[in-house]
VEXDREN-2710 file (C-alpha; in Angstrom, 1 decimal):
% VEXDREN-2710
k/r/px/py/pz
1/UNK/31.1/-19.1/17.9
2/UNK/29.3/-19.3/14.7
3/UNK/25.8/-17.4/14.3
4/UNK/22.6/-19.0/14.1
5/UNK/20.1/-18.3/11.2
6/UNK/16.7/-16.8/12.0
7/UNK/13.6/-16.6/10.8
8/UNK/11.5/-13.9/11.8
9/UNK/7.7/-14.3/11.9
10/UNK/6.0/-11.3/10.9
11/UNK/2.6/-8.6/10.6
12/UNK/2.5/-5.5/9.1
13/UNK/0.3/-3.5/11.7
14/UNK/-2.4/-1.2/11.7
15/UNK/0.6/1.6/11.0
16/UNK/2.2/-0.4/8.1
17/UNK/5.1/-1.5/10.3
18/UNK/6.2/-4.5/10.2
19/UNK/6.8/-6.0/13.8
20/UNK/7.1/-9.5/15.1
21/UNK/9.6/-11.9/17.0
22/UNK/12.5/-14.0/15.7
23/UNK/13.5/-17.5/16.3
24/UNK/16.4/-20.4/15.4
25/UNK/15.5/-21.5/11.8
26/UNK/15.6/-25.0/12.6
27/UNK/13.0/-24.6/15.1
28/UNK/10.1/-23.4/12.5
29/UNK/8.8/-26.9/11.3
30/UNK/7.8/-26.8/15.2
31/UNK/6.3/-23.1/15.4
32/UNK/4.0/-23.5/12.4
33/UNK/0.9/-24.8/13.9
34/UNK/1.3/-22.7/16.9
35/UNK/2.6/-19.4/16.0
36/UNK/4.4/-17.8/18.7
37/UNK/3.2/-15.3/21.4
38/UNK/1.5/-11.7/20.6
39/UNK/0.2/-8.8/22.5
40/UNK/-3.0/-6.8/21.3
41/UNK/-1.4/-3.3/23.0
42/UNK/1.2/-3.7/20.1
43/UNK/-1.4/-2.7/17.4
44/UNK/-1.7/0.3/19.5
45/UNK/2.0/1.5/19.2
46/UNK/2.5/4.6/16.8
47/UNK/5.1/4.2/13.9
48/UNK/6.6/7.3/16.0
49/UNK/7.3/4.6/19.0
50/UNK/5.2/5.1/21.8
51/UNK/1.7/3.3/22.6
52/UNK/-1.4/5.2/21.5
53/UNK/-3.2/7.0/24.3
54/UNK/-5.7/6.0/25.4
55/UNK/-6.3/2.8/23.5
56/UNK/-8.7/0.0/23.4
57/UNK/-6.7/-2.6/24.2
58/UNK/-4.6/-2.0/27.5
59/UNK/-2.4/-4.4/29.2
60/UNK/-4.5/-7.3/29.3
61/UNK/-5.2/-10.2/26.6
62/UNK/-2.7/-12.4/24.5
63/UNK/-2.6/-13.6/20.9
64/UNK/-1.0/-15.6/18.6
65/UNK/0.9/-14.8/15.5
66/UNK/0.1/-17.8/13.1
67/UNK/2.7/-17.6/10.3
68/UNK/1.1/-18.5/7.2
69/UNK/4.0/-21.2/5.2
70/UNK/3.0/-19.7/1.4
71/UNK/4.5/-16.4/2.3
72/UNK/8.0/-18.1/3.2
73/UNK/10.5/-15.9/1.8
74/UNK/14.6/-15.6/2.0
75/UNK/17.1/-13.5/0.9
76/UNK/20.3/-14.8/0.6
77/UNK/23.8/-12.9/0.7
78/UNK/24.4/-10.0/-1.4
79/UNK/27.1/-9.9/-4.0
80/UNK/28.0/-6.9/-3.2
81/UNK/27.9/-7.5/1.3
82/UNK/28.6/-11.4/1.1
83/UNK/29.3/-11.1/5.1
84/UNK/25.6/-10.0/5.8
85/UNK/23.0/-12.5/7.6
86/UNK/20.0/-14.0/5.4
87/UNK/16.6/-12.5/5.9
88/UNK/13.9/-15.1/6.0
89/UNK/10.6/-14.3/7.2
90/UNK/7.4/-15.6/7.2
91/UNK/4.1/-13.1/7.0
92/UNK/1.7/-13.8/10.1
93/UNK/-1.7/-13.8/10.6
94/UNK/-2.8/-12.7/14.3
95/UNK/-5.5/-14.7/15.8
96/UNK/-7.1/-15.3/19.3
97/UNK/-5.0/-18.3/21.2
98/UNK/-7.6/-20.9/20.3
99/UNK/-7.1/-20.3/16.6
100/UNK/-10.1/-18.3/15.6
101/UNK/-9.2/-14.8/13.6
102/UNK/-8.7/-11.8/15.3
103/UNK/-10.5/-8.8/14.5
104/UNK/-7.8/-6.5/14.3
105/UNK/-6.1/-8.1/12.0
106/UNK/-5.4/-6.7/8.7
107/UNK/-5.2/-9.8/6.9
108/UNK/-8.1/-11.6/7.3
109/UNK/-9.7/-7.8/6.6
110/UNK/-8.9/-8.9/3.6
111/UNK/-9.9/-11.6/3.3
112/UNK/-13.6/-10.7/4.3
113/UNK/-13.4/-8.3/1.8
114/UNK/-12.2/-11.1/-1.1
115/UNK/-14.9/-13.0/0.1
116/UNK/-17.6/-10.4/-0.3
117/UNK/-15.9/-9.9/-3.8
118/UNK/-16.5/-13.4/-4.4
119/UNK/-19.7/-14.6/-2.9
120/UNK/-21.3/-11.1/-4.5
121/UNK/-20.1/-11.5/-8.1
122/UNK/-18.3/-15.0/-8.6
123/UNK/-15.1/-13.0/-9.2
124/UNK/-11.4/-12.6/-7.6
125/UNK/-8.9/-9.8/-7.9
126/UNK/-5.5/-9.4/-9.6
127/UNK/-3.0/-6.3/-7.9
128/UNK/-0.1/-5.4/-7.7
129/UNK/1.2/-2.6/-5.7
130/UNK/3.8/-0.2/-7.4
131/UNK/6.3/1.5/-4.9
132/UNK/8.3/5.0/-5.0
133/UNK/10.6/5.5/-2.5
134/UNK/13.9/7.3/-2.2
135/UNK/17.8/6.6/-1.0
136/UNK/18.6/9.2/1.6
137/UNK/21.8/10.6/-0.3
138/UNK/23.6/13.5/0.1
139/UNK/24.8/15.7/-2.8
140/UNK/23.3/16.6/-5.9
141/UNK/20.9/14.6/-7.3
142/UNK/20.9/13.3/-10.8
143/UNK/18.3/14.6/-13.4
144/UNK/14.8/12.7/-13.6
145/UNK/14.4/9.7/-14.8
146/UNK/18.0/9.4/-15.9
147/UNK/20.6/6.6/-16.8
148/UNK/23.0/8.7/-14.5
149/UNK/20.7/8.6/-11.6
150/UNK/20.3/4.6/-11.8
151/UNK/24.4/4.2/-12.6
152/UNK/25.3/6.8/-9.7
153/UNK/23.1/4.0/-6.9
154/UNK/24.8/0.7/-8.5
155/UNK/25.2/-1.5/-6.3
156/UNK/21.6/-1.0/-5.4
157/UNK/19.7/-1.5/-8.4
158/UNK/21.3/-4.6/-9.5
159/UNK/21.4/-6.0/-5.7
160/UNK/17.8/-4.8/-5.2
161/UNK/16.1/-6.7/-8.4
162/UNK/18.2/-9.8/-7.4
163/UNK/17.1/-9.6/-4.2
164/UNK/13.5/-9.3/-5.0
165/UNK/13.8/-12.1/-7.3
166/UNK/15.2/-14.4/-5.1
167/UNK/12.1/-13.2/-2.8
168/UNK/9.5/-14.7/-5.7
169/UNK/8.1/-11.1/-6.2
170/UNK/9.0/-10.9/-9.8
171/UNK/10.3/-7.5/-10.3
172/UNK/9.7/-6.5/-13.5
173/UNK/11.4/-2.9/-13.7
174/UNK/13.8/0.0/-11.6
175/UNK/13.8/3.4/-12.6
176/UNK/15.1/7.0/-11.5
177/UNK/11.8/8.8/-10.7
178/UNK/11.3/12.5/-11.0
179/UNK/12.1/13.5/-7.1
180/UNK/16.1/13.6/-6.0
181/UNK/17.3/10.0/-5.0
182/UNK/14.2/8.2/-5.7
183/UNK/13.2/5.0/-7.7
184/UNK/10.3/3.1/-8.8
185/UNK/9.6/-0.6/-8.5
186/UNK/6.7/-2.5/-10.8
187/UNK/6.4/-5.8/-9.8
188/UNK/4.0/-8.8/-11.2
189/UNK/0.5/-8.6/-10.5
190/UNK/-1.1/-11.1/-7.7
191/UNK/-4.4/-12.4/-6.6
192/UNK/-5.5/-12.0/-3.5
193/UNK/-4.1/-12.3/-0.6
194/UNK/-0.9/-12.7/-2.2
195/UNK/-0.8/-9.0/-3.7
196/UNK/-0.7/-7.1/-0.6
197/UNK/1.5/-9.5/1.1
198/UNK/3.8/-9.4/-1.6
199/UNK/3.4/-5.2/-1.1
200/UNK/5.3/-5.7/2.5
201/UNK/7.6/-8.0/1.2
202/UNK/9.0/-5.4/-1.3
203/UNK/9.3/-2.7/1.7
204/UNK/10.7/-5.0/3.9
205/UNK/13.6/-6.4/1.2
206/UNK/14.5/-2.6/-0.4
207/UNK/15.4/-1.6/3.0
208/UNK/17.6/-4.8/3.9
209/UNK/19.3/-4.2/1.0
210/UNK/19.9/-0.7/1.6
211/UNK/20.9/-1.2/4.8
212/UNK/23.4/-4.3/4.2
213/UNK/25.2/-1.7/1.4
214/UNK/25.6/0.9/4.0
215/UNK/22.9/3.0/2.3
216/UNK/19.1/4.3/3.7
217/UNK/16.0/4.0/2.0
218/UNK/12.4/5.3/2.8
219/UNK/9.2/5.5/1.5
220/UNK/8.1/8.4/3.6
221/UNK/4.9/9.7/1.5
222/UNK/6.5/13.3/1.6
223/UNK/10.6/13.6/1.9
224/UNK/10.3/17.9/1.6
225/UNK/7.5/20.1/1.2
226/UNK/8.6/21.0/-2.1
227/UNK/9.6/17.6/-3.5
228/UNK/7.5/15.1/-5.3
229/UNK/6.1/12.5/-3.2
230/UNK/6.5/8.7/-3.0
231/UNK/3.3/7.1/-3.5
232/UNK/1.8/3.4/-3.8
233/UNK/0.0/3.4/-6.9
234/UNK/-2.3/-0.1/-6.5
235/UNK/-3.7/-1.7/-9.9
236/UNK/-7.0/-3.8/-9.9
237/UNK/-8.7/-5.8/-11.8
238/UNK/-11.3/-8.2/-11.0
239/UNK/-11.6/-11.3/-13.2
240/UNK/-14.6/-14.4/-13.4
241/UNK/-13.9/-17.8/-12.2
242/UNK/-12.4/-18.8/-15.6
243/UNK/-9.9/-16.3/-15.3
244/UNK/-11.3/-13.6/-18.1
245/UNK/-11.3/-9.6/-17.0
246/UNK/-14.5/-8.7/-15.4
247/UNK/-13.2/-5.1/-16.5
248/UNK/-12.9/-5.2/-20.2
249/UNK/-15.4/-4.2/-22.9
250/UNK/-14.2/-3.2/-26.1
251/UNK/-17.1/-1.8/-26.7
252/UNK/-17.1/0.8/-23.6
253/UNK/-15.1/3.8/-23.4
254/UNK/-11.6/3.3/-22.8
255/UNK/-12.8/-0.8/-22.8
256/UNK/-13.9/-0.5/-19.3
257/UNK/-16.6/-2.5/-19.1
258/UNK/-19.9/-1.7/-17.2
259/UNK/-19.3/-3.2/-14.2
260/UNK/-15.8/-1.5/-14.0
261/UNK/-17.2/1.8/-14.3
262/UNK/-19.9/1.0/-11.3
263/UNK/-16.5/-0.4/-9.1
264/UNK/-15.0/3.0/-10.3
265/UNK/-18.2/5.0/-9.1
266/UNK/-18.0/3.3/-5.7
267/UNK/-14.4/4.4/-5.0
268/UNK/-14.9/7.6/-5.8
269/UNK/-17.9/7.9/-3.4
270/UNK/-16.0/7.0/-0.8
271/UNK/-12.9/8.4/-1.9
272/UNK/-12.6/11.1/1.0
273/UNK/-12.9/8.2/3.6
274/UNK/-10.8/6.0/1.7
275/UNK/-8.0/8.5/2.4
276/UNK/-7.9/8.1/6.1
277/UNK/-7.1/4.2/5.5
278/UNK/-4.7/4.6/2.2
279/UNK/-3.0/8.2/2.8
280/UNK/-2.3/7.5/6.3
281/UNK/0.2/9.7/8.0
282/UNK/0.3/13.4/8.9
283/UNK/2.6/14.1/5.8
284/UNK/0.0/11.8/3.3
285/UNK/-2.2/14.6/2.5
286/UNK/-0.1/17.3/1.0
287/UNK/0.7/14.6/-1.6
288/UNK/-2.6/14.6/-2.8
289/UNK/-2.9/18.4/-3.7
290/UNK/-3.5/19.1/-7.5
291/UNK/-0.5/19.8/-9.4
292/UNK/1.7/17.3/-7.6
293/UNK/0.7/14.0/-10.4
294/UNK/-0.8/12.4/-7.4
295/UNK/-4.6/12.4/-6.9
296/UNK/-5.3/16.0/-7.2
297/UNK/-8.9/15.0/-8.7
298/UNK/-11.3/12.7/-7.3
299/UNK/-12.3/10.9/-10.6
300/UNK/-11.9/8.3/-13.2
301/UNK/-9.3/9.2/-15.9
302/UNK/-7.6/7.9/-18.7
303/UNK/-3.7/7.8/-18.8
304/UNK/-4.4/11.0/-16.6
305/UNK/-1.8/11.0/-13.6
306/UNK/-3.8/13.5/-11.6
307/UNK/-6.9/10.8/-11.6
308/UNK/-7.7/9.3/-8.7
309/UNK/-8.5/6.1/-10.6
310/UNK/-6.1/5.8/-13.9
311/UNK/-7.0/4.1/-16.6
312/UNK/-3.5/2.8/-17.9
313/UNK/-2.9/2.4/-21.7
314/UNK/-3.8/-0.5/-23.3
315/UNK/-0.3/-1.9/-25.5
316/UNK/-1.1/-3.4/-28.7
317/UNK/2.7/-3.6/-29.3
318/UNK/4.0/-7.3/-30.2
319/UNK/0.7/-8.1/-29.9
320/UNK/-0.3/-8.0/-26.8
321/UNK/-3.4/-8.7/-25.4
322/UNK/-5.6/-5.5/-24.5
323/UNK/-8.3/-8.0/-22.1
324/UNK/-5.4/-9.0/-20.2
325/UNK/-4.4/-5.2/-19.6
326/UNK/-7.1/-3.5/-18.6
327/UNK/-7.1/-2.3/-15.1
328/UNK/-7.8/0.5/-12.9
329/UNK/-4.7/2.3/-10.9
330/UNK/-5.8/4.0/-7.6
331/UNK/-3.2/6.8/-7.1
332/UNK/-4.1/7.9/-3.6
333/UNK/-1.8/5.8/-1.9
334/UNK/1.4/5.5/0.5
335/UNK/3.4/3.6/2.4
336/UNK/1.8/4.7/5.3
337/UNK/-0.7/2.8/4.3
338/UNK/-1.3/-0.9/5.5
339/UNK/-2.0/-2.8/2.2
340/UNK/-3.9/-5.5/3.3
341/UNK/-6.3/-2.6/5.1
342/UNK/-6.1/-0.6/2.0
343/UNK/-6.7/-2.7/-0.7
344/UNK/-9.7/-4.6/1.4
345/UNK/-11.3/-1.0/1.8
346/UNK/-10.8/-0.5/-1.9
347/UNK/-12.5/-3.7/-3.1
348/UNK/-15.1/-3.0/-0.7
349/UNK/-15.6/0.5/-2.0
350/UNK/-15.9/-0.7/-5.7
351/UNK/-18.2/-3.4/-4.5
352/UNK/-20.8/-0.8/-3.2
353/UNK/-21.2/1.1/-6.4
354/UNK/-21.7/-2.6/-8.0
355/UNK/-23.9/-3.3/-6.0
356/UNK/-26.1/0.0/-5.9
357/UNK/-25.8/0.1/-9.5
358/UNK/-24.0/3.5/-9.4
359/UNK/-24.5/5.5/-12.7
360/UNK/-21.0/5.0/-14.4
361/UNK/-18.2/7.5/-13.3
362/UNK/-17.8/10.5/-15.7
363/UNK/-14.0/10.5/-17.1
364/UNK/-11.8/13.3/-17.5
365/UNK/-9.9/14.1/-20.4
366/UNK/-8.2/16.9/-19.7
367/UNK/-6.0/18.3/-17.5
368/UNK/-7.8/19.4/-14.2
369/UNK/-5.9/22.3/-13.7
370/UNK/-7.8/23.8/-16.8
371/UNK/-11.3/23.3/-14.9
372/UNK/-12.8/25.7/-12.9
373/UNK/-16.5/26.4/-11.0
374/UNK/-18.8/23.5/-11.8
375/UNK/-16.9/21.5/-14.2
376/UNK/-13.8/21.3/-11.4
377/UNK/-16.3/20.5/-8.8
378/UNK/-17.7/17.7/-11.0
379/UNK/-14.5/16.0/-11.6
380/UNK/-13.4/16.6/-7.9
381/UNK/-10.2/19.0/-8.0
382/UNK/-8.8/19.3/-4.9
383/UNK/-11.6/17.5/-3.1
384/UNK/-9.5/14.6/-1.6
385/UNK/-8.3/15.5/2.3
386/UNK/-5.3/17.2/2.7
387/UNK/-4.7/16.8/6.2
388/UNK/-4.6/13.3/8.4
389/UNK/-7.5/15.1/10.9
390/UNK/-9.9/15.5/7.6
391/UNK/-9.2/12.3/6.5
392/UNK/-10.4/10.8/9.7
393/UNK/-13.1/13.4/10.0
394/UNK/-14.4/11.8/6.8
395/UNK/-14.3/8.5/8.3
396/UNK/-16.1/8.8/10.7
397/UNK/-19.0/10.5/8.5
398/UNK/-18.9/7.8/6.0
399/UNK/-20.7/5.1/7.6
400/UNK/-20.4/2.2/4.9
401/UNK/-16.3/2.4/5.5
402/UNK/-16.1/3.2/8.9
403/UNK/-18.6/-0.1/9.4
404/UNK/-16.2/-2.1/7.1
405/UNK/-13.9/-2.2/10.3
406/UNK/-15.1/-3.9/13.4
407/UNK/-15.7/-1.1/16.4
408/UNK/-12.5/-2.4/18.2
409/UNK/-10.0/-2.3/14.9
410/UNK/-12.2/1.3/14.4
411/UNK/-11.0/2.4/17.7
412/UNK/-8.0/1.0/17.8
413/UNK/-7.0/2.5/14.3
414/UNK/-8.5/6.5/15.2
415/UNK/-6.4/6.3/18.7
416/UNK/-3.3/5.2/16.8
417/UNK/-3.3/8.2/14.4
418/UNK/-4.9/10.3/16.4
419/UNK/-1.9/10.0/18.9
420/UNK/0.7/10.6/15.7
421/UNK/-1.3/13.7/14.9
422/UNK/-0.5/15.2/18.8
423/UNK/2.8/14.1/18.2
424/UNK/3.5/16.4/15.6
425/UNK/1.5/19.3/16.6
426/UNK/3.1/22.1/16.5
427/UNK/5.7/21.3/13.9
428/UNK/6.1/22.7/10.9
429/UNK/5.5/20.6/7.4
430/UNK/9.3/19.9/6.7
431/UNK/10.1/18.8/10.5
432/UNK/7.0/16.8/10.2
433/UNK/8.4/14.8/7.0
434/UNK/11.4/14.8/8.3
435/UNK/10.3/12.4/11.0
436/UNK/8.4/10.3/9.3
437/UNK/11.3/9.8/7.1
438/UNK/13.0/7.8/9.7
439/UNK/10.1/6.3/9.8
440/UNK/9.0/4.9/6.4
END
């Protein structure tokens, strides 16, 4: 009996797990206007397995996932694991059964917010979501950063960035990062839509890959208390409708343009609540400590990896183009994150300090382990939340983000982590990461 490609149509959910139902290739072309059946009680079920309780949803209702064809993507065999099944999958969007959106879904939460981005200022937005994550190995890990570290995973690295390509993501780089076992991927910037879907493609691909080579990989936010973190470091920039940076202004400090610095000022304001929907599981928070190259402050800094919002260099190497450069890299957050939720809320964020006219946000230049009394206060050291119960806390006292989500995705989103926070209680940090290693 031969085996029969699938094609597996797909959401990440409201826990940034990707979930769905799988069906004979050949019988897509016939599934594409109708999607295939969906439950909303499965937005309600943890990343830790079991169904949020209580929840708003219940037993009751059905739904459609509606896979959209532009995110068709397929990964062949590998080189090194010829004998493994493709992975083709198609990226859904859930809607009611007559067609009409659903308002739990995290796509078209973004696009509400691209929409506001565009109706507001005429503008779109380039991203592109950078990944850390690490191979569960066992032995002694190579030194940080190393040639060794990168030669000692081969297959993987060479496997992973062909798979990847194949995918359409564009990879651009792999590296040995500074925890044991664990890698970065860059890949091409985006607009759109197409930037946080291409963010669950990547996860989806680097663990097929491990998996068909025997290996485990995980982007839990925290692997040990005493480690480094794996973080999702998301790059913006907003650009007009002939395609020029809205962000750029050579003129400006650091060339960020006016504008930029009010989008800036907006995601700091509601960088506490922002937390709760980018920093999202009951590991996420110890990440963001100072001293840890994370997020320890809540400001705008540049080429400062404890900023909140980084400023990246601007190249004029081979002569590159600093307009086409300029961006600003939230560092606050995971892979516990939904992307589609967490860059909507980011946009949306930026988009009220635009459009309050927010004084421009201060930027550091130094490190802000140096400051102390008002100076740290100003710059926000240590004022992100450190646990998943502040985060929410702050949610729910920040009105303009917790109104961003309907009241049913709001409810249905607070149940779901509130049940993975009872699920841990009582655990220590390293038993908690530990679980949510298997997880992520």
């Amino acid at each position: 009996m031969s085996a029969e490609e699938l094609v597996a149509l797909v959401c990440c959910d409201l826990g940034a797990i990707v979930r769905g139902r799988s069906l004979p290739a050949g019988e897509l072309s016939a599934q594409l206007a109708g999607g295939v059946g969906w439950v909303p009680a499965n937005h309600a079920l943890t990343p830790l397995g079991p169904l949020a309780e209580p929840n708003p949803f219940g037993s009751t209702g059905d739904l459609r996932l509606l896979p959209d064809p532009d995110t068709r993507t397929r990964v062949g065999a590998l080189d090194s694991a010829p004998d493994g099944t493709p992975l083709e999958l198609l990226l859904c969007d859930i809607v009611e059964i007559d067609g009409q959106p659903w308002e739990c879904c995290p796509r078209q939460f973004l696009r509400g917010a691209l929409e506001d981005l565009r109706s507001e200022l005429g503008a779109s937005v380039r991203a592109s979501f950078e990944h850390e994550f690490q191979l569960l190995e066992q032995g002694a890990p190579a030194l940080p950063f190393s040639l060794d570290a990168l030669r000692r995973a081969e297959p993987f690295p060479a496997e992973l960035i062909g798979a990847l390509a194949q995918g359409g993501l564009e990879p651009e780089r792999i590296f040995a990062e500074f925890a044991s076992h664990q890698f970065e991927i860059p890949i091409a910037a985006a607009e759109g839509l197409a930037a946080a879907d291409r963010a669950v493609l990547l996860r989806v691909i680097v663990h097929d890959v491990a998996r068909r080579l025997g290996r485990s990989a995980s982007f839990v936010p925290l692997l040990a208390p005493d480690e480094a973190g794996n973080g999702v470091h998301i790059h913006l920039t907003l650009l007009d409708a002939d395609g020029r940076s809205l962000f750029f202004d050579a003129a400006q400090p650091a060339c960020l343009s006016e504008l930029g610095r009010r989008f800036a000022a907006g995601i700091l304001r509601h960088a506490r609540a922002l937390s709760a929907l980018c920093a999202a599981s009951p590991v996420s928070g110890a990440r963001l400590e100072p001293h840890r190259w994370s997020a320890g402050a809540a400001c705008l800094g540049q080429a400062n990896r404890e900023a909140l919002l980084r400023i990246p260099p601007l190249l004029t190497l081979a002569g590159r183009d600093p307009a086409e450069q300029l961006r600003l890299e939230f560092r606050g957050a995971d892979a516990s994150a939904n992307p589609h939720l967490a860059l909507g809320a980011i946009i949306r964020a930026g988009l009220t300090g635009v459009r309050e006219q927010l004084p421009a946000a201060p930027m550091l230049e130094c490190d802000p382990a140096t400051l102390a009394g008002e100076d740290a206060e100003r710059f926000g050291v240590g004022a992100l939340p450190t646990t998943l119960a502040a985060a929410l806390d702050a949610l729910a006292a920040d009105e303009h983000v917790r109104g961003w989500l309907s009241p049913l995705m709001y409810d249905a989103y607070v149940s779901l982590k509130r049940a993975e926070l009872a699920a841990v209680d009582g655990l220590d940090l390293a038993q908690v990461c530990a679980r949510y290693a298997a997880v992520y």
